[in-house]
C-alpha positions as a Python dict, from the first residue, in 0.01 Angstrom:
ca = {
    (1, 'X'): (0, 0, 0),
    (2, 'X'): (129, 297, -109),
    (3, 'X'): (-145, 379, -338),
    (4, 'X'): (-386, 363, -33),
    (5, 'X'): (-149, 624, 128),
    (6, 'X'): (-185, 864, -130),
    (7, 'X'): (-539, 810, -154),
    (8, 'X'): (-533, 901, 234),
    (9, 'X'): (-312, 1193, 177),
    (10, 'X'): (-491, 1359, -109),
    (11, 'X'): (-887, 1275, 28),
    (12, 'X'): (-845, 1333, 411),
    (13, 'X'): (-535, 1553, 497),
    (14, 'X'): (-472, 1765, 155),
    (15, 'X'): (-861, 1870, 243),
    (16, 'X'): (-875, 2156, 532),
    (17, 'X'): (-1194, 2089, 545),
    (18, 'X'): (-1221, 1756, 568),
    (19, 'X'): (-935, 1713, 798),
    (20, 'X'): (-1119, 1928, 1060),
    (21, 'X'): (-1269, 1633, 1217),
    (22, 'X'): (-1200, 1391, 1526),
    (23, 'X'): (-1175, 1083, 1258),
    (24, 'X'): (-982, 1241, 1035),
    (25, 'X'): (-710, 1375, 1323),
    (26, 'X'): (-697, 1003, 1381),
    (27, 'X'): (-653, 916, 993),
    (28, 'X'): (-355, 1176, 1020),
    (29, 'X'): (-237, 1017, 1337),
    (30, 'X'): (-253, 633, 1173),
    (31, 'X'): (-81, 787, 851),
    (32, 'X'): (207, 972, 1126),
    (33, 'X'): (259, 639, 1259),
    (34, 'X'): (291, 485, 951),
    (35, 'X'): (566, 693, 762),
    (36, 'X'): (717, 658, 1150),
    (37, 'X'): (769, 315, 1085),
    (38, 'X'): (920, 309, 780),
    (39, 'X'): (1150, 585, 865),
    (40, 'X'): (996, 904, 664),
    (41, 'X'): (1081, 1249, 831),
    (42, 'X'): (702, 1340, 704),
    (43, 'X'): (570, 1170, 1016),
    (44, 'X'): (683, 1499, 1185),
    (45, 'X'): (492, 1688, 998),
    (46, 'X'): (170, 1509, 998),
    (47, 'X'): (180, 1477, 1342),
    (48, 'X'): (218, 1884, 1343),
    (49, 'X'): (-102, 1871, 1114),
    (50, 'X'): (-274, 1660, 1328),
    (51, 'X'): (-215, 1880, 1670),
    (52, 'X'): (-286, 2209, 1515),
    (53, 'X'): (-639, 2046, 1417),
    (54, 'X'): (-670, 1934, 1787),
    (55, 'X'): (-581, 2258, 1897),
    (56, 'X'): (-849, 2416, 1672),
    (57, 'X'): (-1101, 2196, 1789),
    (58, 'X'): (-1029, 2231, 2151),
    (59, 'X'): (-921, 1886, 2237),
    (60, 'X'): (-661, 2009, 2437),
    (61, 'X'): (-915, 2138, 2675),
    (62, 'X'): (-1063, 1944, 2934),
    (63, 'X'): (-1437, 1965, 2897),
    (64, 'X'): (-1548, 2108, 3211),
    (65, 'X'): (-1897, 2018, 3235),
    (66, 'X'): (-1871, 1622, 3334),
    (67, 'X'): (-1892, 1583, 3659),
    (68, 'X'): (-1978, 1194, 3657),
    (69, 'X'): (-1788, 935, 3480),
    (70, 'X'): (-1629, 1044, 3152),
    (71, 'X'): (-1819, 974, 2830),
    (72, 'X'): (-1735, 748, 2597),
    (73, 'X'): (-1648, 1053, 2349),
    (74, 'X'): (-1513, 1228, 2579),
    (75, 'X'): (-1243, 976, 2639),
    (76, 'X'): (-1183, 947, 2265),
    (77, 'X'): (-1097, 1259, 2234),
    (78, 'X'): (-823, 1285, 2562),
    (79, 'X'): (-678, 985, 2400),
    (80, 'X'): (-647, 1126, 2041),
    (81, 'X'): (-490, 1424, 2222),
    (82, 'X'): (-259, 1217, 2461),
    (83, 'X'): (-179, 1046, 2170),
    (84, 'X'): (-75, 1270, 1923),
    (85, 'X'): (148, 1443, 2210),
    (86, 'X'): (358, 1150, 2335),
    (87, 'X'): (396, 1051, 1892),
    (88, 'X'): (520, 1435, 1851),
    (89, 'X'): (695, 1388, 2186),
    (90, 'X'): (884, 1087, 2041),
    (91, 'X'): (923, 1195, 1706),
    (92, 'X'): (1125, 1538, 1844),
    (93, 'X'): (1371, 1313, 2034),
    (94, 'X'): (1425, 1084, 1712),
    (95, 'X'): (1453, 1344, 1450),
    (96, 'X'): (1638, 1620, 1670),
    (97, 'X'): (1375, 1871, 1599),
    (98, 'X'): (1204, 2096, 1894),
    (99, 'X'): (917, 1976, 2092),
}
């Protein structure tokens, strides 16, 4: 297992550029999760990783220009976003950091 983490880490989120992408924000996510479960404080800061890429990439934006029913990319990204807020959310209020 954990060599398939560090392959993760040093392939997906080590690379800027390759980590600039709506799979790989959900890599980082699954990874957050992960070290979540078995307790490492680095969940925190994946998860930080992981919004700052949203935020880059405007999924925190509502895309304006659906009027009919949403897309099915469209909801992928809202949940990667909803996601990654309420696993930051929680993380905060475990670890004592700020939100």
């Amino acid at each position: 297992m954990e060599l398939y983490i560090k392959t993760v880490e040093r392939l997906i989120v080590a690379d800027e550029e390759m980590s600039m992408s709506l799979e790989s924000i959900e890599n980082i996510l699954l990874l957050a999760q992960f070290y979540s479960s078995v307790g490492r404080r680095k969940a925190w800061t994946n998860i930080r990783r992981g919004i700052s890429h949203a935020v880059l990439l405007d999924l925190h934006q509502p895309l304006l220009f659906s009027s009919g029913p949403q897309s099915s990319p469209t909801t992928r990204r809202e949940s990667v976003w909803w996601h990654l807020a309420e696993c930051e959310s929680a993380l905060c209020l475990m670890l004592g950091l700020p939100g």
